[in-house]
MIPADREN-615025 format. One line per 2 residues: number of its first residue (from 0); their letters; for each residue y, x, z of C-alpha. Coordinates in nm, 3 decimals, m for minus. Layout:
NUM = a = Y,X,Z ~ ...
END
This chain:
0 = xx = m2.116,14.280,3.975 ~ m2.003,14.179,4.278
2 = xx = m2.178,14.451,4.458 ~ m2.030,14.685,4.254
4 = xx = m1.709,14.548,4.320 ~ m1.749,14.606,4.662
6 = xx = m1.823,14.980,4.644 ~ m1.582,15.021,4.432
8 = xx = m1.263,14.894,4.633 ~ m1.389,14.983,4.972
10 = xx = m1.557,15.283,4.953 ~ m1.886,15.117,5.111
12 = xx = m1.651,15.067,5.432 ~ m1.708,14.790,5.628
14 = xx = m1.501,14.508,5.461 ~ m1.291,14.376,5.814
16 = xx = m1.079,14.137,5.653 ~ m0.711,14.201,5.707
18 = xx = m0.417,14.018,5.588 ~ m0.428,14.164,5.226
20 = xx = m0.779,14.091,5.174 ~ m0.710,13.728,5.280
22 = xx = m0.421,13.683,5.033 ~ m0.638,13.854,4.768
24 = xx = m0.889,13.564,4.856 ~ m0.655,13.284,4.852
26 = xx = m0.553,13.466,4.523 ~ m0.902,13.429,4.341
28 = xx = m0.996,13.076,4.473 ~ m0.648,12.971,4.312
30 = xx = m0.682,13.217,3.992 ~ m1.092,13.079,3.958
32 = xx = m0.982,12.702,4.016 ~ m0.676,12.748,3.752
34 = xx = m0.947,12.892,3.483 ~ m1.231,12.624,3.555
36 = xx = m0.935,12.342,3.540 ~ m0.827,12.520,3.200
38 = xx = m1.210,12.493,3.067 ~ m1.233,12.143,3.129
40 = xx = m0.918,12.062,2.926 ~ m1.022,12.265,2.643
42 = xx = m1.349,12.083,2.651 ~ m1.217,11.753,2.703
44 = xx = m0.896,11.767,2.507 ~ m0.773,11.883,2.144
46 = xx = m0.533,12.135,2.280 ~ m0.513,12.484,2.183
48 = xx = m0.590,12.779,2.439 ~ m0.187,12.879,2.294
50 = xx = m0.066,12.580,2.412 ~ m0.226,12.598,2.793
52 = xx = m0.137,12.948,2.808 ~ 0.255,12.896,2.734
54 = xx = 0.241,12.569,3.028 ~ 0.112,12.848,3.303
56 = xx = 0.362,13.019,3.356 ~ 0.619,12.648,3.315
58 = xx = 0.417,12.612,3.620 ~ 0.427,12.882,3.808
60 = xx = 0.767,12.789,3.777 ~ 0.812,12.530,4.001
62 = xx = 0.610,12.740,4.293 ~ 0.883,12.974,4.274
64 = xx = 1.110,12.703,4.262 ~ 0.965,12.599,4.580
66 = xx = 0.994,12.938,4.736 ~ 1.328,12.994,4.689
68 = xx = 1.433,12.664,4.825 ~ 1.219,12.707,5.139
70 = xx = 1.426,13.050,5.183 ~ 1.748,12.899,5.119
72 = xx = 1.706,12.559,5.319 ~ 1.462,12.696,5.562
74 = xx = 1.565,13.079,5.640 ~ 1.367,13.083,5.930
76 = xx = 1.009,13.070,5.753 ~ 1.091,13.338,5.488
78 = xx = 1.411,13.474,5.599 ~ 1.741,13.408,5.458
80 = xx = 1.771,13.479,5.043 ~ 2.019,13.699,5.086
82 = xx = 1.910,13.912,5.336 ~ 1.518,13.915,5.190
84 = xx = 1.674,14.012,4.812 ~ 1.885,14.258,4.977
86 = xx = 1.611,14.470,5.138 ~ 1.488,14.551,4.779
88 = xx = 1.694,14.696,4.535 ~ 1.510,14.686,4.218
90 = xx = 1.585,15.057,4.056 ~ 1.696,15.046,3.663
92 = xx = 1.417,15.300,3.592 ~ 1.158,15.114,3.655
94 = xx = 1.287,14.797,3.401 ~ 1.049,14.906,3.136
96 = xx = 0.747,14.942,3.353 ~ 0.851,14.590,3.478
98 = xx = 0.873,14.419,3.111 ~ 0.536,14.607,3.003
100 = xx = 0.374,14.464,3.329 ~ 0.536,14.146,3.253
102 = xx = 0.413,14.161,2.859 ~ 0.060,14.267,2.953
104 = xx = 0.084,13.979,3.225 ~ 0.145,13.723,2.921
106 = xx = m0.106,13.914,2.714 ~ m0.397,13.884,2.975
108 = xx = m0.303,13.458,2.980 ~ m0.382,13.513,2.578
110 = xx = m0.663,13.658,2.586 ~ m0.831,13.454,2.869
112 = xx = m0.786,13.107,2.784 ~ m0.880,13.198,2.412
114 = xx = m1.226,13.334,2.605 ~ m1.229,12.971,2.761
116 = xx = m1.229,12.805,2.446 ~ m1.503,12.948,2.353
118 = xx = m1.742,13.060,2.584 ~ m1.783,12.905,2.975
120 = xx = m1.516,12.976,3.280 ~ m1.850,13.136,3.467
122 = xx = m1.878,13.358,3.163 ~ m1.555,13.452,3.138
124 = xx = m1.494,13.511,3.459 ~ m1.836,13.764,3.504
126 = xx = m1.700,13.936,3.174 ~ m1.378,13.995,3.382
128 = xx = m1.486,14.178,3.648 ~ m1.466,14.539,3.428
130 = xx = m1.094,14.491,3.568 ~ m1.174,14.688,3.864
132 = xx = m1.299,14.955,3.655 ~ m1.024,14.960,3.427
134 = xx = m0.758,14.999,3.681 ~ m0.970,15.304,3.819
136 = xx = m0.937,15.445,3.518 ~ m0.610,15.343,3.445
138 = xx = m0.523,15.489,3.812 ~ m0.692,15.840,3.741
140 = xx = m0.493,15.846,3.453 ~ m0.148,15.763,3.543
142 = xx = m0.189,15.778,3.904 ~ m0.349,16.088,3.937
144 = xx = m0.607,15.889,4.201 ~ m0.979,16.054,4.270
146 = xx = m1.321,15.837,4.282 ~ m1.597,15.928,4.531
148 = xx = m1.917,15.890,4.465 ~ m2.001,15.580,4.561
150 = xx = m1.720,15.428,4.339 ~ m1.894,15.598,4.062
152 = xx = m2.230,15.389,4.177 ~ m2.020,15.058,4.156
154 = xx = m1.854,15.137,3.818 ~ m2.233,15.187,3.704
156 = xx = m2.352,14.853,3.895 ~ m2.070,14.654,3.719
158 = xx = m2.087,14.779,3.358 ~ m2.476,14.737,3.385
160 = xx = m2.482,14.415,3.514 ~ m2.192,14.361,3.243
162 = xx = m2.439,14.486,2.943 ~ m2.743,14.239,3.098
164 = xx = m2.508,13.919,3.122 ~ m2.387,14.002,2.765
166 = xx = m2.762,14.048,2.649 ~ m2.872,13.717,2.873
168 = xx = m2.850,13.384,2.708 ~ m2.558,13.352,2.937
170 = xx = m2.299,13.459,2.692 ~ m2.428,13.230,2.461
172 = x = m2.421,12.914,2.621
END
């Protein structure tokens, strides 16, 4: 899977990391540690998946929190608020694509930390990686974006190492 990640994103280029690919990093260790953390409460606790899904974004809430205040009592690290919001007007048009990201956002939550309830984080989390191939095709789609041919290679190394986790005794553990 992860293989077929990689051709997938990079177009079999040397992956140099960069600043992006670094955040993107940072990005899964936190988004992997937040999902094992999530398993062990659902294992450990009687809680609903509902329940731990409506307390992640309470707090993501208080990182934001602490964002904001570093830009207002600390200007220098982020720049000031006002100045940072003013570089970006958000245009009205693009309001509904915003609430639909934010609903699918919520949705995605859902789903997930049902999966955790009932099958492992490592499961879940190897189930996950069709994402990359559903925001190609999402991308052709709406995006009008082209795949080469060794992106078509790592769609077919994901989905088939996809089909022989589901088959493996794996997804039933």
């Amino acid at each position: 899977m992860m293989g077929g990640a990689y051709l997938l994103t990079t177009y079999a280029q040397i992956l140099i990391p960069r600043t992006g690919d670094l955040l993107i990093l940072c990005a899964c260790v936190c988004w992997s540690l937040g999902s094992v953390l999530v398993r062990k409460t659902l294992k450990e606790k009687t809680v609903r998946a509902d329940v731990v899904t409506l307390q992640k974004p309470l707090a993501s809430i208080v990182v934001f929190s602490g964002f904001i205040a570093t830009a207002v009592y600390a200007p220098a690290i982020f720049g000031d608020l006002q100045e940072v919001l003013k570089c970006c007007s958000f245009p009205q048009g693009s309001i509904p694509y915003a609430i639909a990201s934010g609903f699918c956002l919520g949705m995605t939550w859902v789903y997930l930390f049902r999966t955790l309830d009932v099958a492992t984080a490592s499961f879940m989390t190897m189930v996950s990686m069709i994402t990359p191939v559903l925001v190609s095709a999402l991308a052709m789609i709406f995006l009008g974006e082209t795949l080469y041919w060794v992106q078509l290679i790592g769609i077919g190394m994901i989905l088939t190492s996809g089909i022989i986790v589901s088959k493996s005794e794996i997804a039933s553990t």
